[in-house]
C-alpha positions as CSV (number, residue, x, y, z in Angstrom):
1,X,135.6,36.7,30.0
2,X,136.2,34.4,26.9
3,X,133.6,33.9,24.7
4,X,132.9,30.8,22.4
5,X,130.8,31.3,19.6
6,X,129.4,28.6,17.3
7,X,127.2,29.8,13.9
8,X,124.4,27.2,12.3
9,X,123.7,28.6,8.8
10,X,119.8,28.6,8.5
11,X,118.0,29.5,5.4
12,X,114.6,31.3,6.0
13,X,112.6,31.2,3.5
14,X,109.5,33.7,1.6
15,X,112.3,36.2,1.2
16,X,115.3,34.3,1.0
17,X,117.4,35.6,4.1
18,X,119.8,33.8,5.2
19,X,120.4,33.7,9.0
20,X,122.7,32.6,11.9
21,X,121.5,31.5,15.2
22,X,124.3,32.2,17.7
23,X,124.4,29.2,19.8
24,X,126.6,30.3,22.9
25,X,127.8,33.0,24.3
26,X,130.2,33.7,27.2
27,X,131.0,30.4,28.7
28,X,129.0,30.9,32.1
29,X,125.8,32.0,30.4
30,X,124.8,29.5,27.6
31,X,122.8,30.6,24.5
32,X,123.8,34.5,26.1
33,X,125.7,37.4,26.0
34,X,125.3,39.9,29.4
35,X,122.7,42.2,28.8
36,X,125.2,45.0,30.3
37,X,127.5,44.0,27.4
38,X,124.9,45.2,24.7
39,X,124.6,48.7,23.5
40,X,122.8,48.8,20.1
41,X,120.9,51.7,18.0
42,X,118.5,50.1,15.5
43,X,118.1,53.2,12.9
44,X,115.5,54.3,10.7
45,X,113.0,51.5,11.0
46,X,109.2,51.0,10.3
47,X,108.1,50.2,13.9
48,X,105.1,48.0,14.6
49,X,104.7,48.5,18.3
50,X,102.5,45.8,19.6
51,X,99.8,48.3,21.2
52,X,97.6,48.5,18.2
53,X,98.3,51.5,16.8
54,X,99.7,52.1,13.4
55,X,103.1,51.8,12.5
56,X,105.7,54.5,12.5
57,X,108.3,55.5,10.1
58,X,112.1,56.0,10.0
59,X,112.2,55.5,13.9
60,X,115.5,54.5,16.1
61,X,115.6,52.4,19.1
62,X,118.6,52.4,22.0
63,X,118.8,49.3,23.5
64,X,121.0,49.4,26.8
65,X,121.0,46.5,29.3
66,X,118.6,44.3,27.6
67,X,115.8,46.8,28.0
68,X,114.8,49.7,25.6
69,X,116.3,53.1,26.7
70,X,115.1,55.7,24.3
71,X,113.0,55.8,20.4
72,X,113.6,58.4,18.6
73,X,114.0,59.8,14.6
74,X,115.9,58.0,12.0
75,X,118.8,60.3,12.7
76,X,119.1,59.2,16.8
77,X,122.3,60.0,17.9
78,X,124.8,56.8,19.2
79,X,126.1,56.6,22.5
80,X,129.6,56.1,22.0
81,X,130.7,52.6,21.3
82,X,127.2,51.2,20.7
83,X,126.7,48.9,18.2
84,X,125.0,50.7,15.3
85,X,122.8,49.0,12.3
86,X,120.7,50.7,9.9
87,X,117.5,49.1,9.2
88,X,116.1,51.1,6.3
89,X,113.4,49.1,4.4
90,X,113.0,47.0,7.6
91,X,110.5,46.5,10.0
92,X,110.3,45.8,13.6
93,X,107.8,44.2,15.8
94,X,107.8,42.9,19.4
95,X,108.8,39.3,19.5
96,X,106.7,36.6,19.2
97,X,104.4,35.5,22.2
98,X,102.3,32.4,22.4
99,X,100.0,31.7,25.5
100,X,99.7,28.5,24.8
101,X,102.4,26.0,23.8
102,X,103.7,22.9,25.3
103,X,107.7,22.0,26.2
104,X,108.7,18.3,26.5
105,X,106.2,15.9,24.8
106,X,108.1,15.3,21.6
107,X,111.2,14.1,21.0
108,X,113.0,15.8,17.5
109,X,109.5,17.1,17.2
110,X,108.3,13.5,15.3
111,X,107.3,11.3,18.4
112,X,105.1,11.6,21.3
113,X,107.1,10.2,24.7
114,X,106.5,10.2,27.9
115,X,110.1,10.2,28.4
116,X,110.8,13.9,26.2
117,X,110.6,15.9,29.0
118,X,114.7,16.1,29.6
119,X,116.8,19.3,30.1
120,X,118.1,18.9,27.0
121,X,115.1,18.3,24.8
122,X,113.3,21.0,26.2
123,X,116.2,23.3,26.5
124,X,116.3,22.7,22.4
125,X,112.5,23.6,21.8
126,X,113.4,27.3,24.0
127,X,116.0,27.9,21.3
128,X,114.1,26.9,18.0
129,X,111.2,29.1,19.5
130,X,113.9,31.9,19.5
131,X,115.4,31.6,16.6
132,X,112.1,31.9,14.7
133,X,111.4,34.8,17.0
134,X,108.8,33.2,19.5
135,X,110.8,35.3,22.3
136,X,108.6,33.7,25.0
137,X,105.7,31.1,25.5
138,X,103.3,29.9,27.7
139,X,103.9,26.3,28.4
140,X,100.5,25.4,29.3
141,X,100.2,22.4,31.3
142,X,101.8,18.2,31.4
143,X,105.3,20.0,33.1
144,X,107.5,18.1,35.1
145,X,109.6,20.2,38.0
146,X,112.3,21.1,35.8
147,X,110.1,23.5,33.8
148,X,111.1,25.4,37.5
149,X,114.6,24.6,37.5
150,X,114.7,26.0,33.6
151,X,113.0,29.0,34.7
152,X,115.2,29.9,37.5
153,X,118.2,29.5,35.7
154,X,116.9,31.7,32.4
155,X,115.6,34.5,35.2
156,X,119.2,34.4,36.7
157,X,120.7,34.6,33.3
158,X,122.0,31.3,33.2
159,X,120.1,29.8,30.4
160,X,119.2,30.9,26.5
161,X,115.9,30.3,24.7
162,X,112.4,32.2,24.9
163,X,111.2,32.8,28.2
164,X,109.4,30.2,29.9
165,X,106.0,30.7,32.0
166,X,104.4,28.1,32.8
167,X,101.1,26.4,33.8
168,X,103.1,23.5,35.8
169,X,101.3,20.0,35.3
170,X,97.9,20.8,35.2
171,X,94.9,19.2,35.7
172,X,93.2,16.8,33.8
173,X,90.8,13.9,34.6
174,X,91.5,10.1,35.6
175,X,91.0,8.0,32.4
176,X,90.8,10.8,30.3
177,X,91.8,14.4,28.6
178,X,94.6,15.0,28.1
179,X,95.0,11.6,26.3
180,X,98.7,12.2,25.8
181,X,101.5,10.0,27.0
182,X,102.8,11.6,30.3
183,X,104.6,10.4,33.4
184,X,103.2,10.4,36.3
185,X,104.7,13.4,37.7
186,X,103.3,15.6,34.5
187,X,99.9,15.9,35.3
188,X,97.4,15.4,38.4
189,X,94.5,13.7,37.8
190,X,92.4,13.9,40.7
191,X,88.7,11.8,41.2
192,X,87.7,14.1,44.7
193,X,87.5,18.1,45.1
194,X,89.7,17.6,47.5
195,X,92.6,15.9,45.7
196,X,92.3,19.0,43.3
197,X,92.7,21.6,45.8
198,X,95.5,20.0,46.9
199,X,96.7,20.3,43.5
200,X,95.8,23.8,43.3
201,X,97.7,24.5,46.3
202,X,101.0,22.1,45.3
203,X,100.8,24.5,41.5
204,X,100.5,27.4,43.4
205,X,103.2,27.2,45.9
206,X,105.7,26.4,42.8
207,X,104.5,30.3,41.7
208,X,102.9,28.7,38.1
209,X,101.9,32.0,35.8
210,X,98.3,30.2,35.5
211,X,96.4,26.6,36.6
212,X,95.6,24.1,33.5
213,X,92.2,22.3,33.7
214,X,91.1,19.9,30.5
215,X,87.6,19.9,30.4
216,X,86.5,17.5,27.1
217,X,85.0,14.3,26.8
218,X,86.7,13.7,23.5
219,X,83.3,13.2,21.2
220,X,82.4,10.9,24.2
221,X,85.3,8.3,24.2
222,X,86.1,9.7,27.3
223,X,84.9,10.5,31.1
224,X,85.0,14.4,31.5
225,X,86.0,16.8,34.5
226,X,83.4,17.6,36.6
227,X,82.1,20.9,37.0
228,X,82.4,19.9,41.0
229,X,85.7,19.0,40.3
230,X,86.8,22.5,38.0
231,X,84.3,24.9,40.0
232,X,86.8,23.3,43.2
233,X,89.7,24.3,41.2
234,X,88.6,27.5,40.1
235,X,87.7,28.3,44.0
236,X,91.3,27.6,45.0
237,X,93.0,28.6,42.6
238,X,91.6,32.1,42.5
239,X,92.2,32.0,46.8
240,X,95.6,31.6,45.7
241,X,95.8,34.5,43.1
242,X,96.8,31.8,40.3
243,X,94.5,32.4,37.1
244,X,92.5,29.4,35.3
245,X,92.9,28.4,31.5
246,X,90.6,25.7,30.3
247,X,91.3,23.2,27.3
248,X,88.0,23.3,26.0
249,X,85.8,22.1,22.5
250,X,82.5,22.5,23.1
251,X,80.0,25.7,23.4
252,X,77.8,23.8,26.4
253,X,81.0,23.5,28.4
254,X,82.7,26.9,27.5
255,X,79.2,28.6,28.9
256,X,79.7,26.9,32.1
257,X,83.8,27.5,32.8
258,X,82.6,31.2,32.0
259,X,79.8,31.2,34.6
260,X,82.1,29.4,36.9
261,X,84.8,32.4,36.8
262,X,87.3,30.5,34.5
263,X,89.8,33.4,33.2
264,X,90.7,31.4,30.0
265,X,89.5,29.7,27.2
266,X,92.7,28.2,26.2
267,X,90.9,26.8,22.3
268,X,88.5,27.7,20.1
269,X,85.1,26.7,20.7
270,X,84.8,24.4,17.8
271,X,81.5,22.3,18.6
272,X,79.3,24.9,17.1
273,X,78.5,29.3,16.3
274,X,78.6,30.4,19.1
275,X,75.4,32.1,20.2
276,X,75.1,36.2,21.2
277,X,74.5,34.9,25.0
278,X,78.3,33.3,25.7
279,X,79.0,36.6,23.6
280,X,78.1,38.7,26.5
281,X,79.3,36.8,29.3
282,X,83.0,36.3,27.8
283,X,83.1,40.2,27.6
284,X,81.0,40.7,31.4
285,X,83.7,38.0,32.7
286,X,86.4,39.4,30.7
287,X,88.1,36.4,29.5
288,X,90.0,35.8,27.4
289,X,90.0,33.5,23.7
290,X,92.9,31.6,22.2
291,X,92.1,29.7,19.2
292,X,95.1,27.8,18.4
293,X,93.5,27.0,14.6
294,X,97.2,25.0,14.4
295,X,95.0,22.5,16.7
296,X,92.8,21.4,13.5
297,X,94.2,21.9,10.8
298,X,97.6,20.6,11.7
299,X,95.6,17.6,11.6
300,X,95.0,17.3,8.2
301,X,96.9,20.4,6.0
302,X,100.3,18.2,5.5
303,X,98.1,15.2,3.5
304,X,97.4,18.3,0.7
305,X,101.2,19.5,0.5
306,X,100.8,22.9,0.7
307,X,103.4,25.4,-0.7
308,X,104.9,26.3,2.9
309,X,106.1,22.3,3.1
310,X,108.8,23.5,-0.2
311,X,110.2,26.4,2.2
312,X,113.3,25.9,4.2
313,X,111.6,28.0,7.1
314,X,109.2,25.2,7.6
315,X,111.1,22.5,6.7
316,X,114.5,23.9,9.4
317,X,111.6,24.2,12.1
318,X,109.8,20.7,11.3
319,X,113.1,18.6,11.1
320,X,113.8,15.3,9.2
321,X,111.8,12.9,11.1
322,X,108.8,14.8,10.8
323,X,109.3,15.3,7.7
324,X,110.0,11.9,6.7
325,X,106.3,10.9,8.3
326,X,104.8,13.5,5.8
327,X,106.3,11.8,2.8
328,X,106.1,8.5,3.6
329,X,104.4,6.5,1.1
330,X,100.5,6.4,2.0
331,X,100.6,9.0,4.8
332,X,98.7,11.1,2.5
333,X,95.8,8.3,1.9
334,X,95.9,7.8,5.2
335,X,94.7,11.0,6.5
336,X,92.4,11.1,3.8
337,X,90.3,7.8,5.0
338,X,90.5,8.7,8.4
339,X,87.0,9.5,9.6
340,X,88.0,12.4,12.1
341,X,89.8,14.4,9.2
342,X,86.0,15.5,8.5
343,X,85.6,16.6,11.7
344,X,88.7,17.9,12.1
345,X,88.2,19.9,8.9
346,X,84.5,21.1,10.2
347,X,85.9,21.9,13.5
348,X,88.7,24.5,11.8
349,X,85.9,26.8,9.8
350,X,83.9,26.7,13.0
351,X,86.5,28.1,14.8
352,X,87.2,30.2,12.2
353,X,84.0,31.7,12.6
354,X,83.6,32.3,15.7
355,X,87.0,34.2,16.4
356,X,85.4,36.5,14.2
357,X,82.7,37.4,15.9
358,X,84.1,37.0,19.3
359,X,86.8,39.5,18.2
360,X,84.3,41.7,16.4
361,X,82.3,42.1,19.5
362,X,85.3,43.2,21.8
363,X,86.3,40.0,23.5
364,X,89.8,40.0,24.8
365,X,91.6,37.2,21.9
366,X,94.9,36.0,22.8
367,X,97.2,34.6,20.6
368,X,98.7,30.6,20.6
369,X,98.9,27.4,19.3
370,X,99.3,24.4,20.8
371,X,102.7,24.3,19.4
372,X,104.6,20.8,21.1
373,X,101.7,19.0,22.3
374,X,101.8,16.9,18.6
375,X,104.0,16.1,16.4
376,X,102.9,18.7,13.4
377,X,102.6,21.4,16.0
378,X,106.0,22.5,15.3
379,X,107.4,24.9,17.8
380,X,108.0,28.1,16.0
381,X,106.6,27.3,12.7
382,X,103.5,26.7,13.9
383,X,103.3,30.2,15.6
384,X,103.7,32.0,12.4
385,X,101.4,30.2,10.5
386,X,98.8,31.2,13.4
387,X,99.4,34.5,12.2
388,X,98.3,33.7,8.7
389,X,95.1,31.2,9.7
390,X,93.8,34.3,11.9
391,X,94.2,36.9,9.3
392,X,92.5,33.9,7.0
393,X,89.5,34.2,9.9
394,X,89.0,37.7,9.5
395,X,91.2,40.0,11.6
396,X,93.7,42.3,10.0
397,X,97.5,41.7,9.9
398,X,97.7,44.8,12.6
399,X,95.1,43.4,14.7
400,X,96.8,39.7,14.9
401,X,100.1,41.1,15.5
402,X,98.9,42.8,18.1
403,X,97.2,39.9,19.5
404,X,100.6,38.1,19.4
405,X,102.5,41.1,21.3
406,X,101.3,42.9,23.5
407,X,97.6,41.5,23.6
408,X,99.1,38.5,24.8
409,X,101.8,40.4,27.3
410,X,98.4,41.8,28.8
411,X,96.9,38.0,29.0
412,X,100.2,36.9,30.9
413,X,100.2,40.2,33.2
414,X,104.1,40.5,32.1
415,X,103.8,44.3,32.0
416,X,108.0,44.0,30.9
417,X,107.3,42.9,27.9
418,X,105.4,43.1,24.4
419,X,105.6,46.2,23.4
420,X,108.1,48.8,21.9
421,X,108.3,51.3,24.8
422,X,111.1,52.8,26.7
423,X,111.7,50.6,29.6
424,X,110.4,47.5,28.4
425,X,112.4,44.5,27.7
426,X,114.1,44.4,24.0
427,X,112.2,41.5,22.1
428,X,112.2,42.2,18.8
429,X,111.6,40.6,15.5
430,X,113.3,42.9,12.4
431,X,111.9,41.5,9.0
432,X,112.6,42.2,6.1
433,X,109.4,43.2,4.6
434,X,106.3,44.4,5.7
435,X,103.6,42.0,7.5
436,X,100.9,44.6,7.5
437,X,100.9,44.2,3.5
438,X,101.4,40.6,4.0
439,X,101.2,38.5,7.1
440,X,103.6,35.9,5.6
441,X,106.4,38.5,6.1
442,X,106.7,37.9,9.2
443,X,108.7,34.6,8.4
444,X,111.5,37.0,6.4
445,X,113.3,37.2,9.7
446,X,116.1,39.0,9.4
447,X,117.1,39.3,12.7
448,X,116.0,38.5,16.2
449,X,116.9,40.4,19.6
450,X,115.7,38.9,23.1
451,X,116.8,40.5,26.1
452,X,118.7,42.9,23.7
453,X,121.1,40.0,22.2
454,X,121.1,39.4,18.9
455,X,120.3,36.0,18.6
456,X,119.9,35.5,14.9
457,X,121.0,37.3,12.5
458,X,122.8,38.1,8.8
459,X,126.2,37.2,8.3
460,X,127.3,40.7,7.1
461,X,126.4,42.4,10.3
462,X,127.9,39.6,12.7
463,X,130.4,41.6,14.2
């Protein structure tokens, strides 16, 4: 088997490391190397394991046929042959997962299109989520049918990028959320109960992960879902075994998805505090929280040129349309006389706030973004930024990596994946500093395995 190799110098910035994503492997498997062909010891690491507890020191991981064979001391012996790499000073994590991004609505990440959702626009956005360690993500909703094509070919080892599950088109409401441009085999809109069972049934014989409802009137400029209409999808859906996620704002219609049996909240409640009463029912219910913070302040943050714009991690992920937009002359004062920056400002602390004391009372909190649905959502930027606005919320550095890993691994039911344990698949995310002591380490990527390929990594230990 020839292989063909091609290296893109990238530049990640915060620590300076500068990395190569390998794009293409042996000729029949784009963007990968067989699994089989992989035999690598990672020595003497700090390991963050993804399952909340605290890291460990000077451990070694055997990774054998994409998986995780064995973790032992920094002294591990190596099978013979096995690629060995000494990660002293290093730490790995589980890679990346986000429960709620979106593949095919942006075309080089700058423009909203209807027409985006292409193989190879969407096989793109898999590999910049990987090679900023996002090793899988939740596509949540306004799919076309290749989102199934993609994932049968990456589940038969025929395609590169972070795993793909999906929520398949969704369901949103005629004349109304989502209020992105879509064609009209992205998203079902149905008026009766009975067009949306049908819809139910259509997702759920496609095998989608989870069902995407959108239930927001938009601050009233548009007609909302129906609780007839979402109670009817909930009811099917759950005959089916699929799972519900709800794109929601406000606390009034969060209370009543929850009562209804939804098993997501797919955003922050940003309408208001929420009270001790929704509380109780999202722990009785057990469902789970994703805030996505990128939601609102990716609204706003680029008009203030923060210090992350200067980096080269942002600005690789972000790309030169986008950032063209940002510093266009006027963008700035633009944002800054728009009347919904306010709100969009007021809606980010609120969130803030109430992750906080969701997460303090024990609610399940998932972890993801929003990441594709807008331009400034950028696909694997955007994720580790999340990282930093939820430690800015209140939760540790341990608690939202965990969140990211395996909390979210948990929220998908992918029992394979999210955590550093023998037998589960070998995602990982070596950095090269600490992101307990600062959750903005996590952007020093140093390397990144999925499946147990090295997808990016330093020159000097290309081999």
């Amino acid at each position: 088997m020839t292989l063909r190799m091609k290296f893109v110098l990238i530049t990640f910035s915060l620590g300076g490391s500068v990395a190569l994503a390998q794009q293409g492997a042996a000729s029949n498997v784009p963007g990968r190397q067989s699994p089989a062909q992989q035999v690598v010891v990672l020595r003497n690491a700090r390991v963050i394991d993804g399952t909340g507890a605290a890291p460990r020191e000077h451990v070694s991981l055997l990774l054998r046929n994409g998986k995780i064979e064995q973790i032992g001391g920094g002294e591990m012996a190596a099978p013979a042959g096995a690629q060995v790499r000494d990660l002293t000073g290093k730490t790995v994590m589980p890679g990346l997962i986000s429960a709620h991004s979106h593949l095919g609505l942006l075309v080089d990440d700058a423009e909203s299109s209807a027409a985006g959702y292409t193989r190879e626009n969407v096989t793109a956005q898999l590999k910049q989520y990987e090679r900023y360690g996002v090793t899988a993500i939740l596509s949540l909703g306004l799919n076309r049918d290749l989102v199934f094509v993609l994932r049968d070919e990456q589940q038969a080892g025929r395609l590169g990028g972070a795993s793909i599950f999906t929520a398949g088109r969704g369901i949103g409401v005629p004349e109304g959320a989502p209020p992105l441009p879509a064609a009209a085999d992205q998203i079902y809109r149905p008026a009766t109960e009975k067009e949306a069972r049908r819809a139910v049934d259509e997702m759920a014989a496609q095998r989608v992960d989870i069902i995407k409802i959108w239930v927001d009137k938009l601050h009233g400029k548009s007609p909302e879902m129906t609780p007839e209409i979402y109670k009817a999808v909930i009811d099917e859906a759950h005959k089916r075994h699929v799972r519900v996620a709800a794109h929601e704002y406000a606390l009034e219609d969060a209370k009543q998805l929850v009562a209804d049996g939804v098993d997501v909240l797919a955003h922050s409640v940003r309408d208001q505090v929420v009270d001790d009463a929704f509380v109780r029912a999202m722990k009785q219910h057990r469902v789970w929280y994703v805030p996505t913070f990128t939601v609102d302040e990716s609204a706003y943050i680029y008009a203030d040129d923060p210090a992350f714009m200067k980096t080269t991690f942002f600005q690789q992920a972000a790309g030169p349309k986008l950032l063209a937009k940002f510093s266009a002359p006027g963008y700035g004062e633009k944002i800054g006389q728009d009347p919904q920056t306010a709100q969009h400002k007021k809606d980010f602390d609120v969130g803030q706030q109430n992750l906080k004391k969701l997460f303090d009372a024990g609610v399940s909190v998932g972890f993801g973004t929003d990441s594709g649905a807008l331009p400034g959502r950028i696909p694997g930027f955007a994720e580790h930024h999340e990282l930093a606005l939820m430690v800015k919320a209140g939760l540790t550095p341990l608690q939202t990596i965990t969140a990211a890993t395996g909390g979210n691994a948990k929220l998908l039911h992918a029992t394979d994946r999210g955590t550093i344990e023998v037998g589960k698949r070998a995602d990982l995310l070596v950095l090269d500093a600490d992101p307990l002591v600062d959750i903005g380490n996590t952007q020093r990527i140093f390397a990144v395995y999925h499946d147990g390929h090295n997808i990016v990594d330093l020159p000097s230990l290309v081999k």
